[in-house]
C-alpha distance (Angstrom), angle and dihedral (degrees) to the residues before:
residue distance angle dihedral
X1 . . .
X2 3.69 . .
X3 3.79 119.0 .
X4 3.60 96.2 -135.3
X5 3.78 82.4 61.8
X6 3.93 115.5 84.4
X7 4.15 102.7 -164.6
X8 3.68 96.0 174.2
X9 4.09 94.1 58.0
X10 3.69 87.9 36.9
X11 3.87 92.3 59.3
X12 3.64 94.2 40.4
X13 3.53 86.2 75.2
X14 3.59 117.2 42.8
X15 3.47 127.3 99.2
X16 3.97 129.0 -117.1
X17 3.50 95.8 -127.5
X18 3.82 127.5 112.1
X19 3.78 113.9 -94.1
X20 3.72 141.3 117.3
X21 3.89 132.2 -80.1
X22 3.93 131.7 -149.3
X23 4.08 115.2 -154.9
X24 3.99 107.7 -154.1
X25 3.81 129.5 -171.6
X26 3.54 133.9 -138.7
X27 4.09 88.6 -80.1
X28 3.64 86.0 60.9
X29 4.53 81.3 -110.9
X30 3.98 108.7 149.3
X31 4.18 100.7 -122.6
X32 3.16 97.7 -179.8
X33 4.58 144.1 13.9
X34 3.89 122.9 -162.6
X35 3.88 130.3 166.1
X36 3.88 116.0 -146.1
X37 3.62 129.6 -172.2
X38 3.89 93.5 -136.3
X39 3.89 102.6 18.2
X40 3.31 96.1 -174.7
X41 3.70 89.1 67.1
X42 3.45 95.0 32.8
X43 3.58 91.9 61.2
X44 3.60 100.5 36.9
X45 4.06 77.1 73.2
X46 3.45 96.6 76.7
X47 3.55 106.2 56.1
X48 4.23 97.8 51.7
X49 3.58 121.1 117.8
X50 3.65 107.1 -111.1
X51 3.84 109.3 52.4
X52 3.87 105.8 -177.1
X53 3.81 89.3 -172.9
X54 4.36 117.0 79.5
X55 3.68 87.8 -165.3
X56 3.90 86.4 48.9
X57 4.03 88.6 49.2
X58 4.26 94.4 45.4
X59 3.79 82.5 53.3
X60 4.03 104.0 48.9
X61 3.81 84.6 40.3
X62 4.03 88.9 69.4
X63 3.59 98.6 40.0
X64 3.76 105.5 132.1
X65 3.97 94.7 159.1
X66 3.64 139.6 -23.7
X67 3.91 132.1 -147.5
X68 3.47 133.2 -163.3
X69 3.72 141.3 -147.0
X70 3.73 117.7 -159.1
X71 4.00 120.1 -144.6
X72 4.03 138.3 -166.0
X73 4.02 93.6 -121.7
X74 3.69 136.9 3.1
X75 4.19 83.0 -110.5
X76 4.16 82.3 68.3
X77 3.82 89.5 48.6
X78 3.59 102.2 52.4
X79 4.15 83.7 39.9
X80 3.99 85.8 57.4
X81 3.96 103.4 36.7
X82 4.09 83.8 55.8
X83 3.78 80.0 57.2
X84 3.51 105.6 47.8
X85 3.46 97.4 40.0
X86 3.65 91.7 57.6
X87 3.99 93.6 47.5
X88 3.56 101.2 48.5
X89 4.18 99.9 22.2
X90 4.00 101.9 -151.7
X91 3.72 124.7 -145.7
X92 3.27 99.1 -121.1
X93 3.97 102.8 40.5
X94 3.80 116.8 95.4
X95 4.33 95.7 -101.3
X96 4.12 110.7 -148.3
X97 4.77 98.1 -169.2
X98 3.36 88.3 -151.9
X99 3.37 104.7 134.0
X100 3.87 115.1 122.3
X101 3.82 123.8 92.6
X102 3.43 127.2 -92.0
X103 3.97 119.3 -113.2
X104 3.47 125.5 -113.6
X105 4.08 140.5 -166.5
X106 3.76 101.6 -117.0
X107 3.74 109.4 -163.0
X108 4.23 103.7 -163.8
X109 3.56 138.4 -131.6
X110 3.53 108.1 -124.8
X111 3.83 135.1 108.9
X112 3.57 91.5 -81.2
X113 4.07 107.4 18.6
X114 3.38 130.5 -136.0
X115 3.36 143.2 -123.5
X116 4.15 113.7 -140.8
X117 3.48 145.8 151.2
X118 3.55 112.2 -113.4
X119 3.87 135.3 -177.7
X120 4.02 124.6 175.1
X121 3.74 140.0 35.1
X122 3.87 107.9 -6.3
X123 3.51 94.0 -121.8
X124 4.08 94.8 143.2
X125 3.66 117.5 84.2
X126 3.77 119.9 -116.2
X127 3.95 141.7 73.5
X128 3.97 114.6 -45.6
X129 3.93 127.1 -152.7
X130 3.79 135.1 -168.3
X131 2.75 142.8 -21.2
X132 3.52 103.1 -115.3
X133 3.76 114.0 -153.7
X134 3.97 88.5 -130.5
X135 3.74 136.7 -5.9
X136 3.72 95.5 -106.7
X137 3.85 76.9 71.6
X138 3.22 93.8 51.1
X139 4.02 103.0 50.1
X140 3.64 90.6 45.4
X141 3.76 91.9 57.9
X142 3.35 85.3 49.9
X143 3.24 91.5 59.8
X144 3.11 107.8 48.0
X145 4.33 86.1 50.4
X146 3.30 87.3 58.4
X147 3.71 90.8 60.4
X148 3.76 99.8 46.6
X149 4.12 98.2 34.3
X150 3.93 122.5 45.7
X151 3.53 87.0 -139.5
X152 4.33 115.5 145.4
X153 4.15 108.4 -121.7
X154 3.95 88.4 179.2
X155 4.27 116.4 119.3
X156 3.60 119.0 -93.1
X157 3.81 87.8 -106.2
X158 3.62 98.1 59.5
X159 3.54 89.6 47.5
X160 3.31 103.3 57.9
X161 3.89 94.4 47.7
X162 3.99 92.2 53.9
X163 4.11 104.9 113.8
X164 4.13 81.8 169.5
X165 3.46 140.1 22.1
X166 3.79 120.7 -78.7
X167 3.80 132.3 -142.8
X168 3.83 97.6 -73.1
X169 3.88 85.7 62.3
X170 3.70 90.9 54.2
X171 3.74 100.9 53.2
X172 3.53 92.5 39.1
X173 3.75 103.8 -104.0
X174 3.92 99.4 119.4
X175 3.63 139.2 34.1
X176 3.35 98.3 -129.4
X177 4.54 101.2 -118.2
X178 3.62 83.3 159.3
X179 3.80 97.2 76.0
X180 3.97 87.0 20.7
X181 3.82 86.3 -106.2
X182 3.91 83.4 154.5
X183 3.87 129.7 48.9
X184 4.20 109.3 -115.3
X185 3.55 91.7 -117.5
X186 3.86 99.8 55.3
X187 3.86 88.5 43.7
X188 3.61 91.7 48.8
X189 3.86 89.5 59.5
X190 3.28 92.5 53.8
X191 4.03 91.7 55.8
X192 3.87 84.2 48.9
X193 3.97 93.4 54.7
X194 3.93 88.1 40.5
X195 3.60 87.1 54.9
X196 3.87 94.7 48.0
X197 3.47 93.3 52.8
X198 3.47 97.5 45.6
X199 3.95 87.3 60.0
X200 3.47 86.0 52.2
X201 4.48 97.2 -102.8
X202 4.06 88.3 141.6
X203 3.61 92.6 148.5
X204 3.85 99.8 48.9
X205 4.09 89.6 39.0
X206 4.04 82.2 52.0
X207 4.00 94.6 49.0
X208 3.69 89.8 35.8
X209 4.20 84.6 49.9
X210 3.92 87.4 43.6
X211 3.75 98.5 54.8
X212 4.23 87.8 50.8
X213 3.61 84.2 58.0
X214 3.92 109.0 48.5
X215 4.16 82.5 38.9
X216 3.59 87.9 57.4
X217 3.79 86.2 53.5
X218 3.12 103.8 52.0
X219 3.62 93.0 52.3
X220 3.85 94.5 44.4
X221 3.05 99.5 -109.9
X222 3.99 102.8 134.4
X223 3.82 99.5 154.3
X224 3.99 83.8 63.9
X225 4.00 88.7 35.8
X226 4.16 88.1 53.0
X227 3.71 92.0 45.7
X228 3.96 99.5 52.4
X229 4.42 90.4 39.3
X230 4.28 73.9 57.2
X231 3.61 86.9 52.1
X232 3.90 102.0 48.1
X233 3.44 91.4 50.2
X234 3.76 95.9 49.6
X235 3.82 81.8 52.8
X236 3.68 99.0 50.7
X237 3.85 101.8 38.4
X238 4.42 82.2 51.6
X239 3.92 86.7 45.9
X240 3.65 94.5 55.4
X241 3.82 88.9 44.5
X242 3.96 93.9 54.4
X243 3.94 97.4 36.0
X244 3.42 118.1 122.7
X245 3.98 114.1 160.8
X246 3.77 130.7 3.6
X247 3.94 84.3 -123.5
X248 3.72 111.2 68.8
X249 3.84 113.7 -147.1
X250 4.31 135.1 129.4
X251 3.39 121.1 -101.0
X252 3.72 143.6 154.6
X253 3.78 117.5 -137.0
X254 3.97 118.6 -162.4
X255 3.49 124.3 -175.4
X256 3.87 117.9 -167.1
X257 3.72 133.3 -141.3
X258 3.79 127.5 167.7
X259 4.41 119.1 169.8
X260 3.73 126.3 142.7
X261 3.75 100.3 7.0
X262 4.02 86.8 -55.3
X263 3.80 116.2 117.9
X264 4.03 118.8 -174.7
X265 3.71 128.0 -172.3
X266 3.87 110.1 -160.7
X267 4.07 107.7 -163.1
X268 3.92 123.9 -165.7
X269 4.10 99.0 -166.8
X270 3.52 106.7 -158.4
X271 3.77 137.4 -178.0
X272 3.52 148.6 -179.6
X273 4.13 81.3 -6.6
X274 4.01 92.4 -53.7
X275 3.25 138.0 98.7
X276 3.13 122.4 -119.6
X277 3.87 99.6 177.4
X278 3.85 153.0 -59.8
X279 3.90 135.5 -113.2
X280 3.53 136.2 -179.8
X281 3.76 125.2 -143.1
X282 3.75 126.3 -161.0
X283 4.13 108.4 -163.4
X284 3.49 115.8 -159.4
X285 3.79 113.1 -110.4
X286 3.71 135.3 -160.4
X287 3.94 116.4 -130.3
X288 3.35 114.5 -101.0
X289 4.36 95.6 36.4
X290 3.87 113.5 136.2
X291 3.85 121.3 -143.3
X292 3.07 100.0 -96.7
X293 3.87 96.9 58.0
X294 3.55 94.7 46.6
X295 4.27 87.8 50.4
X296 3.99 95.4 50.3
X297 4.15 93.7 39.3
X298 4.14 86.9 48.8
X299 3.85 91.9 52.7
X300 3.67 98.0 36.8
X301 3.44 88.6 47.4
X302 4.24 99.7 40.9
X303 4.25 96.1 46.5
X304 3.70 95.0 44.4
X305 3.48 108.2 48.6
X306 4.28 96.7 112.2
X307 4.15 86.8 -173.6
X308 3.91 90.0 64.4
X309 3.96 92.6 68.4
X310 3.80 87.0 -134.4
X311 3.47 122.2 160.6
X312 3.78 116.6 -157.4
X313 3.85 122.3 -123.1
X314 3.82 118.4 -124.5
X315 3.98 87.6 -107.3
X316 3.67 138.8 28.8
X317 3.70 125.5 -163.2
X318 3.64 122.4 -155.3
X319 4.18 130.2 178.8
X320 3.62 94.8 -139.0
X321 3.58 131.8 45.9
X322 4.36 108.1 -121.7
X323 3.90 125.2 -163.3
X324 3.92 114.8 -93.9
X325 3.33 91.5 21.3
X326 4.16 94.5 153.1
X327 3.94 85.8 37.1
X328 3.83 85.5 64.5
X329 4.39 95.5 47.1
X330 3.77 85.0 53.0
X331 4.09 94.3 47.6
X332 4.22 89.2 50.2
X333 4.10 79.6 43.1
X334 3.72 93.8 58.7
X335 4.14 97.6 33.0
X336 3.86 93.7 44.0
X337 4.39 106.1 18.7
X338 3.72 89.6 -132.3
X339 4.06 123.6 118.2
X340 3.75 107.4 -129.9
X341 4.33 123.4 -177.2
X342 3.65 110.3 -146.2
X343 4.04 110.4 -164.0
X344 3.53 140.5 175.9
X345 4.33 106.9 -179.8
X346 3.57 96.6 59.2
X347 4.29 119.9 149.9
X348 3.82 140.0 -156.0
X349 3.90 111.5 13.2
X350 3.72 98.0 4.3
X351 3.61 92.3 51.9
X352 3.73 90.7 59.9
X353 3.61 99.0 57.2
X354 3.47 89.7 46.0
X355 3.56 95.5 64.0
X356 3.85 88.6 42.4
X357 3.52 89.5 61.3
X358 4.26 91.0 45.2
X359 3.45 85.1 49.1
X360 3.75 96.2 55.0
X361 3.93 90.7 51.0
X362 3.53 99.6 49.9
X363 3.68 82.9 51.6
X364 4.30 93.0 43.8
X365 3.74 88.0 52.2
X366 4.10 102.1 40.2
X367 3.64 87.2 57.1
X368 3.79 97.7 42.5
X369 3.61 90.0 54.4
X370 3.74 91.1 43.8
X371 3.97 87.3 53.0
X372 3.95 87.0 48.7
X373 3.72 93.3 50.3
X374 3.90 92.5 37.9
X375 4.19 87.7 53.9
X376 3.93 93.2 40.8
X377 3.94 88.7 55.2
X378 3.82 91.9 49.4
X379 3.81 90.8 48.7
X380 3.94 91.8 51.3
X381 3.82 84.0 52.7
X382 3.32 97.5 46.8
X383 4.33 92.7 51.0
X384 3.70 83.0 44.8
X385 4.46 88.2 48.3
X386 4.02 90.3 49.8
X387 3.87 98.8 26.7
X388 3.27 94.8 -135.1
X389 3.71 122.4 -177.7
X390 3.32 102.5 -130.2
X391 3.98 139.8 47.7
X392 3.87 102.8 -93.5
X393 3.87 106.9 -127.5
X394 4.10 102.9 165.7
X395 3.74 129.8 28.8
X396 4.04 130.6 -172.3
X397 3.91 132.0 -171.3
X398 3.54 124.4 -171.9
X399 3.89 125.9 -151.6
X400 3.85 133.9 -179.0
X401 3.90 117.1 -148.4
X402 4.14 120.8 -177.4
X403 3.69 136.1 141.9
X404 3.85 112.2 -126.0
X405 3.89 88.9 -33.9
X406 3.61 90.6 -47.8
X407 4.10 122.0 139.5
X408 3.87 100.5 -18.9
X409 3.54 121.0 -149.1
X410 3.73 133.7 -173.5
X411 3.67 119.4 -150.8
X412 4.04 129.2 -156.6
X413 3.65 120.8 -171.1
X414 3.63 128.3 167.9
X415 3.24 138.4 -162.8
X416 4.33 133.1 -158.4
X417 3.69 124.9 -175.0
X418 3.18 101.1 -71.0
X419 3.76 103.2 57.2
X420 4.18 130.5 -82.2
X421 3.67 107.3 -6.2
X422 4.03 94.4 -148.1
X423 3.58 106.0 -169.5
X424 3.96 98.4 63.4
X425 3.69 91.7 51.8
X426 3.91 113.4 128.1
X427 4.17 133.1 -160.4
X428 3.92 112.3 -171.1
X429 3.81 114.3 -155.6
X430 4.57 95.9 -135.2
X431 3.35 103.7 -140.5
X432 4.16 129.4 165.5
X433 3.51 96.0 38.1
X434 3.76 144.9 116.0
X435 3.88 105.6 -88.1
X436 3.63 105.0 -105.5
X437 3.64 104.0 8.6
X438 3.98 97.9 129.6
X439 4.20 90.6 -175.1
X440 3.75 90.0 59.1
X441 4.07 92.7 45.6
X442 4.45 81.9 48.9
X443 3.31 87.4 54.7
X444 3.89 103.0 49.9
X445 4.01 93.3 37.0
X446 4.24 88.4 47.0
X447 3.98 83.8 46.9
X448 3.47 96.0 51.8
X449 3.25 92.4 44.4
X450 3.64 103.7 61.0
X451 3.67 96.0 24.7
X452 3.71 102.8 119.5
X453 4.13 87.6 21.0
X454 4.28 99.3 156.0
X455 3.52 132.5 176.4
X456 3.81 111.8 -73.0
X457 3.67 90.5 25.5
X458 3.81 131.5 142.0
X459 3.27 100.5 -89.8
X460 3.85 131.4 165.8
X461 4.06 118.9 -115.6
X462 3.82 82.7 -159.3
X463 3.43 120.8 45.4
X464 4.25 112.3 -177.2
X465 3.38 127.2 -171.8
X466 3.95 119.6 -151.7
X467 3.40 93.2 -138.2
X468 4.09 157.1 53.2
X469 3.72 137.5 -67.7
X470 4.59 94.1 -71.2
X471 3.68 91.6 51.4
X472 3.65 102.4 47.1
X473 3.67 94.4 41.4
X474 4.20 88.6 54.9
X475 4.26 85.8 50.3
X476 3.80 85.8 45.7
X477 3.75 95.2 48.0
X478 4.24 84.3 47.9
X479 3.63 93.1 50.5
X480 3.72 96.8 49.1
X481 3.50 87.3 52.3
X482 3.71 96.3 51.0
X483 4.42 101.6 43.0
X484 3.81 92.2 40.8
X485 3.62 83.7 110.0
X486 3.73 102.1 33.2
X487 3.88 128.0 73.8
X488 4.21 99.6 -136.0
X489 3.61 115.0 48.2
X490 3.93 123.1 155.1
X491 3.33 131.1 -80.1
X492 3.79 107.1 -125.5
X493 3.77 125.8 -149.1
X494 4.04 122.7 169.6
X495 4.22 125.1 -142.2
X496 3.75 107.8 -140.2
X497 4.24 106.7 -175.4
X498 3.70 116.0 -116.2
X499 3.67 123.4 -120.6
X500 3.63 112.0 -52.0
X501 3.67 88.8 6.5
X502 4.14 94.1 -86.7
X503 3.81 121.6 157.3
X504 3.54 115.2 -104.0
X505 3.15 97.9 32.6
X506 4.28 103.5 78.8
X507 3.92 119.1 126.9
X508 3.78 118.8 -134.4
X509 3.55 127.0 -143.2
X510 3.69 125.5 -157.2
X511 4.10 112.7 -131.2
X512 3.38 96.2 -140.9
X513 3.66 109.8 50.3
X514 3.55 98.7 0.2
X515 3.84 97.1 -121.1
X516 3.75 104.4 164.2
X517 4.24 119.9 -144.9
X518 3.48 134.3 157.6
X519 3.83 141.3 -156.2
X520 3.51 138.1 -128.5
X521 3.90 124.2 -89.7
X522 3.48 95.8 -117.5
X523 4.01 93.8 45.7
X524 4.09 113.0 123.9
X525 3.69 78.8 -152.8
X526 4.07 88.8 70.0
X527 3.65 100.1 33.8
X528 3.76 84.9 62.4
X529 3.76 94.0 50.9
X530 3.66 92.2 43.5
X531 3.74 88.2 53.8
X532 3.63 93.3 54.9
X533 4.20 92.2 46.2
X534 3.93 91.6 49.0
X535 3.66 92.2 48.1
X536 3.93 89.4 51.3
X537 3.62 97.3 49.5
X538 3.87 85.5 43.9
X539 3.82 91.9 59.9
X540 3.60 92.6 35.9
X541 3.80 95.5 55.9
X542 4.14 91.9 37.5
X543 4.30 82.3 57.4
X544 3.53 89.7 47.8
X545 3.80 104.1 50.4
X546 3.91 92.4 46.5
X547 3.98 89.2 49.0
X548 3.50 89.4 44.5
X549 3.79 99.3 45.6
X550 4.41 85.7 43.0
X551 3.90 92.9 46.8
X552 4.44 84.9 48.0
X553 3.69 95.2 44.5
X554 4.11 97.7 50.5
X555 3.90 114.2 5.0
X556 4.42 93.2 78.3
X557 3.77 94.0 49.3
X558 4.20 99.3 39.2
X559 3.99 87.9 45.1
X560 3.89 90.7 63.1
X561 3.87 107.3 100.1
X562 4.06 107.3 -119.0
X563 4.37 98.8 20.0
X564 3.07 104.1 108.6
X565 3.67 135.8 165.5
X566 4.04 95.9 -64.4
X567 3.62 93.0 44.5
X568 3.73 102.0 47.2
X569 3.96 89.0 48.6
X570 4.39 84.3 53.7
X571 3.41 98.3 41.9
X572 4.21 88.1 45.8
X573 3.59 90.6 43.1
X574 3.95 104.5 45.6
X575 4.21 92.2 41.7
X576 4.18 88.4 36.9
X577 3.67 98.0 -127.8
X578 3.95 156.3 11.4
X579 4.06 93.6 -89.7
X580 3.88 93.5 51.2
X581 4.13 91.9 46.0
X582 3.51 83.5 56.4
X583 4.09 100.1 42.0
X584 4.06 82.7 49.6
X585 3.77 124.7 115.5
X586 3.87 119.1 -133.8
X587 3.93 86.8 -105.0
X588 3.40 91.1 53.0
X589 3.58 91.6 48.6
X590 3.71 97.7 48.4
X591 4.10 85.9 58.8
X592 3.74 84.3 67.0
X593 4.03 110.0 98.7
X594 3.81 119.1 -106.7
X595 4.24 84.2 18.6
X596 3.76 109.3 120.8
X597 4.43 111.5 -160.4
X598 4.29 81.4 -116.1
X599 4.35 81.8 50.1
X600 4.17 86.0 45.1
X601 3.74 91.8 50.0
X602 3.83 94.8 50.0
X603 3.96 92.6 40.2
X604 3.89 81.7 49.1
X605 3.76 98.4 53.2
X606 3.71 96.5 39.9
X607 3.52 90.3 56.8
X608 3.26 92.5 47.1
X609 3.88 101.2 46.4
């Protein structure tokens, strides 16, 4: 306990009411939110003598001043600590990232619906199902719709600018509304089973699917008969596939496992009796946090998160037993008005997926900490390779990636010890340089880099350099330039490819003095640096692609003087795509609406040029 912090005044005045209470340090930082249902109790907790709990001790020891919100019921506390928790994410709260949206199957409104992928705020009109867990979901139910259903999935743009049928068509896979290949009342039924099945009515889109077929039979119409039998099998053989109980219901099964400071919750989301994937989450835990803490923070945390879009299945299944466990159905009561059973002795059926899920957790977190201990190994290696002075605690490598001089991208990955850190990767868009000179785009992405570099900084211990002897002496020159004032700048090291580029066979080159060395193929030590240089050139060449494709798909229609935004989106739509505006003759091009034959001849040149 700090001195600056009085406990005994502090408790004198708070109330006994239920509520919520923010810890602060000296920096005025929140480290850590609860809710209690009599805080001043609660609180008074904190400041005893004996405190069993280290965590518990590491946390009091910081305490520089508390606040505290008071609330009708202990329902609006735990409602309220989810919220806080996720706003100002405290050091020493258990921290679920699980903040982006779920997707969804959007099925449209228009004359002939679509069939999408959709993730965000449900602005577009139509029929929404899910959530999926993930998109990979997602597409592959797509997938497997467009197999059973003749239903289009192509954009609205694309559609419009079909004057025939496209691939899908051909292989069977769509109808064809675009050219009106179909009548709108056969399509339409086919948006009606889709929609069916998608809510999980197999067996009435099956008999509905059935009784198309022996009609078509009777009237002799065995094309028609052929192509629904196709239809019902797709269906079945897909059924099978998904099934996963002969009673349908929706349910979320967790299975817990928590070793080594690494907790994983393995979830089997299942409705109307399928499947419709699993997910594993990894919250970040403080050393020190039991079980127990970790279990009730996760599931707090998980269920009543109102950005996710999530809606809560009618029963949750959990392998262990947490505290507040009927304080938490009550909260998803009161922030979504739907009754939800959460259980943790269940028998039979139930019992088996929750082992499957335990099983899946165990095996999530044995290989996670066989990955950590795999990656700490290499690092001691690698300190042992270099002889550094000094444990090695943050590593970069920079790539370049362009085609011919064409959309140049930077890329800065960086890995810690326990693998690729992911959320301080970097791309930098090159721009103002020579096309193709890869020591001037070095120089801008190493100067961008460590532009604003201060004391205290993140700042690599390892700096490498994908690259030979010019480029790493430009990032060397930079770097110099940038530490001269500070004490811990980076130790640079360049990767120059071996003879016909094969692993194991890269030269290293010193920074500093430019003493070159290499390692042996088997070395951990060089598996860990060729880790680092494949990921870079990975994220450099992903960067590049998707600037390349962007800059090939806009820049030669918005740099023609006079198209603008209404006249791209004509001439795209009437011609049905970039490739065709550009294969166009100026008579073609003057058919377009809005187009004048001077506009044409411009359009024509430009293209051209």
């Amino acid at each position: 306990m700090t001195e600056a912090f009085n406990s005994n005044e502090f408790l004198n005045t708070v109330t006994s009411s239920p509520g919520v209470y923010r810890m602060y340090d000296v920096a005025d930082i929140v480290i850590y939110v609860g809710k209690a249902k009599d805080l001043k109790k609660r609180l008074s907790s904190y400041f005893r003598k004996n405190l069993g709990n280290v965590k518990t001790q590491a946390l009091v020891s910081r305490i520089a001043n508390i606040d505290v919100t008071v609330t009708h019921s202990e329902t609006d506390a735990l409602i309220l600590e989810n919220d806080y928790i996720k706003q100002y994410m405290p050091k020493y709260n258990v921290l679920l990232r699980d903040d982006k949206s779920y997707p969804y199957i959007l099925l449209s409104n228009h004359k002939h619906p679509r069939l999408s992928y959709h993730r965000g705020p449900k602005r577009d009109k139509g029929q929404y199902f899910g959530p999926y867990p993930n998109g990979g979901a997602v597409r592959e139910s797509l997938h497997l719709l467009q197999k059973i259903f003749p239903i289009r999935q192509c954009d609205d743009l694309y559609y419009k600018a079909r004057s025939r049928p496209c691939l899908q068509y051909q292989i069977g896979r769509c109808s064809a509304p675009c050219v009106d290949y179909v009548s709108l009342t056969d399509y339409q039924e086919q948006v009606t089973l889709a929609a069916l099945f998608l809510k999980g009515k197999d067996q009435q889109v099956t008999k509905a699917l059935v009784g198309k077929m022996e009609q078509a039979v009777a009237e002799l119409h065995y094309e028609d008969a052929a192509r629904y039998r196709d239809q019902i099998t797709a269906l079945r053989r897909v059924a099978e596939q998904q099934e996963v109980s002969h009673s349908s219901g929706d349910m979320d099964v967790i299975g817990v496992h928590f070793a080594s400071g690494v907790a994983c919750f393995h979830l089997l989301f299942i409705r109307e009796g399928k499947i419709f994937g699993s997910r594993s989450y990894y919250p970040k835990v403080p050393i020190n946090t039991e079980l127990s803490e970790v279990l009730r923070a996760f599931m707090f945390q998980f269920y009543l998160n109102s950005d996710s879009q999530r809606i809560t299945p009618k029963e949750i299944l959990v392998s262990d037993a947490f505290d507040e466990q009927e304080q938490l159905a009550s909260a998803i009561k009161a922030a979504q008005e739907r009754k939800v059973e959460i259980k943790s002795q269940v028998r039979g059926e139930r019992a088996r997926f929750l082992r499957l899920a335990i099983t899946n957790a165990t095996n999530a977190v044995n290989t996670r900490l066989s990955h950590k201990n795999t990656v700490e190994q290499r690092f001691l290696l690698l300190e042992e390779a270099i002889e550094v002075s000094h444990k090695i605690q943050r590593m970069e490598c920079f790539d370049i990636s362009h085609t011919m001089g064409e959309s140049t991208v930077a890329s800065c990955v960086v890995f810690n010890r326990e693998g690729p850190h992911k959320a301080d990767y970097r791309r930098y868009n090159i721009n103002g340089i020579t096309p193709g000179d890869d020591y001037a785009a070095m120089k801008q992405a190493i100067s961008r880099r460590f532009d604003k570099v201060v004391a205290g900084a993140k700042v690599p211990d390892i700096l490498f350099i994908d690259g030979g002897l010019g480029q790493l002496r430009i990032a060397q020159k930079i770097v110099d330039e940038k530490f001269v004032s500070l004490d811990h700048a980076p130790t640079l090291i360049g990767i120059a490819k071996g003879e016909g580029r094969k692993p194991g066979l890269e030269t290293l080159i010193y920074g500093e003095n430019e003493v070159s060395f290499s390692l042996p193929a088997d070395s951990g030590a060089l598996h860990l640096i060729q880790h680092i240089r494949d990921e870079s050139h990975r994220f450099a060449i992903t960067g590049h692609r998707n600037k390349r494709q962007k800059t090939r798909n806009t820049s030669s229609l918005e740099s023609i003087e006079g198209v603008g935004p209404k006249r791209r989106k004509a001439l795209l739509q009437h011609l049905g795509g970039l490739q065709e505006v550009k294969g166009a003759s100026v008579a073609e091009l003057a058919k377009v609406p809005g187009i004048s034959l001077e506009m044409a001849q411009t359009i024509h040149d430009a293209l051209r040029g």
